[in-house]
C-alpha positions as CSV (number, residue, x, y, z in Angstrom):
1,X,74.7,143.1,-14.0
2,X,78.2,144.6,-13.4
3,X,81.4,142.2,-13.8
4,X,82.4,142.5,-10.2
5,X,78.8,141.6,-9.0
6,X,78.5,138.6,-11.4
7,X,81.8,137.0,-10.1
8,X,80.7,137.9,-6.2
9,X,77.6,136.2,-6.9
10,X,79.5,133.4,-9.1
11,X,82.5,133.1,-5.9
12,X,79.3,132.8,-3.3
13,X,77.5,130.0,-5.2
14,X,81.1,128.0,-5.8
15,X,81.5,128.3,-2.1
16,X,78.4,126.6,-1.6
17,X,78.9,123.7,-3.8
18,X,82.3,123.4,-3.2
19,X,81.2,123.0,0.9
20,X,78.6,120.2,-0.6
21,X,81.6,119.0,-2.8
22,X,83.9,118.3,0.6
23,X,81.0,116.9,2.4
24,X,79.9,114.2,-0.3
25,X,83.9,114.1,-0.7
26,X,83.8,112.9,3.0
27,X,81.6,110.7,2.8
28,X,82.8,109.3,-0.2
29,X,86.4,108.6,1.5
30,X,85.2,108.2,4.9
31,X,81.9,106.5,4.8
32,X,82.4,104.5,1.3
33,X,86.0,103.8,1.8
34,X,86.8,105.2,-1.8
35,X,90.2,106.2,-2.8
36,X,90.7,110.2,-3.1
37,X,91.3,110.0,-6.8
38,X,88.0,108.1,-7.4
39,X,86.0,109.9,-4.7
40,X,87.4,113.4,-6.0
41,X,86.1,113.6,-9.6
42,X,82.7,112.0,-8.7
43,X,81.8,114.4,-6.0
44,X,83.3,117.5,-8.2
45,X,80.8,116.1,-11.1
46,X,77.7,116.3,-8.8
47,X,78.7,119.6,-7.0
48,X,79.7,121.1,-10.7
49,X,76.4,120.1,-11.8
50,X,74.4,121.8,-9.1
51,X,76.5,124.9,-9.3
52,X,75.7,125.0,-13.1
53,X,71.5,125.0,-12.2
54,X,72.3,127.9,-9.5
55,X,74.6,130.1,-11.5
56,X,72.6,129.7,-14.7
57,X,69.8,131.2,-12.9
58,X,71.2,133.5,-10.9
59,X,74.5,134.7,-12.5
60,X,74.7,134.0,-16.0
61,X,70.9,134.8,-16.7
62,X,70.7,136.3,-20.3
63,X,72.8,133.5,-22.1
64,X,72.6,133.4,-25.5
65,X,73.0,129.8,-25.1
66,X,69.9,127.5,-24.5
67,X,70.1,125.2,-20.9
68,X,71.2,122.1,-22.8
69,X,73.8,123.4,-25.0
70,X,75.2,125.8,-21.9
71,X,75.3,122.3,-19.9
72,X,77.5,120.6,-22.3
73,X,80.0,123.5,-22.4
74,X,80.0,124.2,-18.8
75,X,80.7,120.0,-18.3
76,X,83.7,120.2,-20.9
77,X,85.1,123.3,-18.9
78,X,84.7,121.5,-15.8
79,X,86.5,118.2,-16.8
80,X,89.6,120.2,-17.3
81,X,88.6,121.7,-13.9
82,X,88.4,118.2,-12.5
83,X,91.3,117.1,-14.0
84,X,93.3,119.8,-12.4
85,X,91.9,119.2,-8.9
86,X,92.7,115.4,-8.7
87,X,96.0,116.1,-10.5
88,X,96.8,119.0,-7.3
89,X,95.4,116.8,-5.5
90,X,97.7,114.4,-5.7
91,X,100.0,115.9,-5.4
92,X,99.6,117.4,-2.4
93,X,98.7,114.2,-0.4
94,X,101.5,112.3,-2.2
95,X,104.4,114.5,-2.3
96,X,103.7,116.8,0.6
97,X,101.2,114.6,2.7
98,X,98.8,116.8,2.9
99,X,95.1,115.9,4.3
100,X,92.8,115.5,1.4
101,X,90.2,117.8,2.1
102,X,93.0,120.4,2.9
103,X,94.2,119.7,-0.8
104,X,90.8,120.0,-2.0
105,X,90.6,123.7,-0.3
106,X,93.8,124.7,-1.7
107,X,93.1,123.7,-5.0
108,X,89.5,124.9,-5.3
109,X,90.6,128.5,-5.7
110,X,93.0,128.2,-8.8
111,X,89.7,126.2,-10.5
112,X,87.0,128.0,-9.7
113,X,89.0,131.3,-10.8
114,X,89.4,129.7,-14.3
115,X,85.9,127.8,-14.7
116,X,84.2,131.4,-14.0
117,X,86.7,133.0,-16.6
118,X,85.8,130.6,-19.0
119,X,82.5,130.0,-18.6
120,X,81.9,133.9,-18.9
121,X,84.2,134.5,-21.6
122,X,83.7,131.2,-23.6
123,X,80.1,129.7,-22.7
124,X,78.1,132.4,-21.6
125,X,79.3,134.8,-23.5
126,X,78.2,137.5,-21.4
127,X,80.0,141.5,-21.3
């Protein structure tokens, strides 16, 4: 599968679960009353999760890693990932008062960009 095909197929799949991830995100603020910076890292957790299943089917098929090995990896990556969207987060809402699913939009780019470079460089392995 050609590198520009992989990461369409990658950006499509992230789309998805970042859609699930702002509506268990809403839910999670505006159902469950939780605070943004508790709410944010749990939904990211269960929508990273779910993208791992789809992508390691559908985009990174071939790994040299096995499924519970390539899970582990692609969790570490997307701790940092996490990390970086409740940090923007953050600051966003606190410093320019922006809405928090409007944060969580703006933010999602810059993370998905780099959990797709380094899970194809660095846990897939894939060329």
């Amino acid at each position: 599968m050609g590198n520009l095909k992989r990461f369409l197929k990658y950006s499509m799949i992230g789309v998805s679960t970042l859609l699930f991830d702002l509506l268990l995100l809403t839910v999670f603020i505006d159902v469950l009353q939780l605070e943004y910076y508790f709410a944010t890292p749990i939904a990211y957790a269960i929508a990273v999760s779910i993208n791992y299943l789809i992508s390691r089917r559908y985009v990174f098929v071939g790994s040299a890693r096995d499924m519970k090995t390539g899970y582990v990896f692609f969790i570490l990556i997307a701790v940092v990932g996490m990390l970086f969207v409740t940090a923007g987060m953050y600051v966003l809402i606190n410093y320019f008062s922006f809405y928090y699913l409007v944060s969580r939009i703006l933010v999602a780019a810059l993370a998905g960009i780099w959990t797709y470079l380094m899970n194809f460089f660095v846990n897939f392995k894939l060329g």
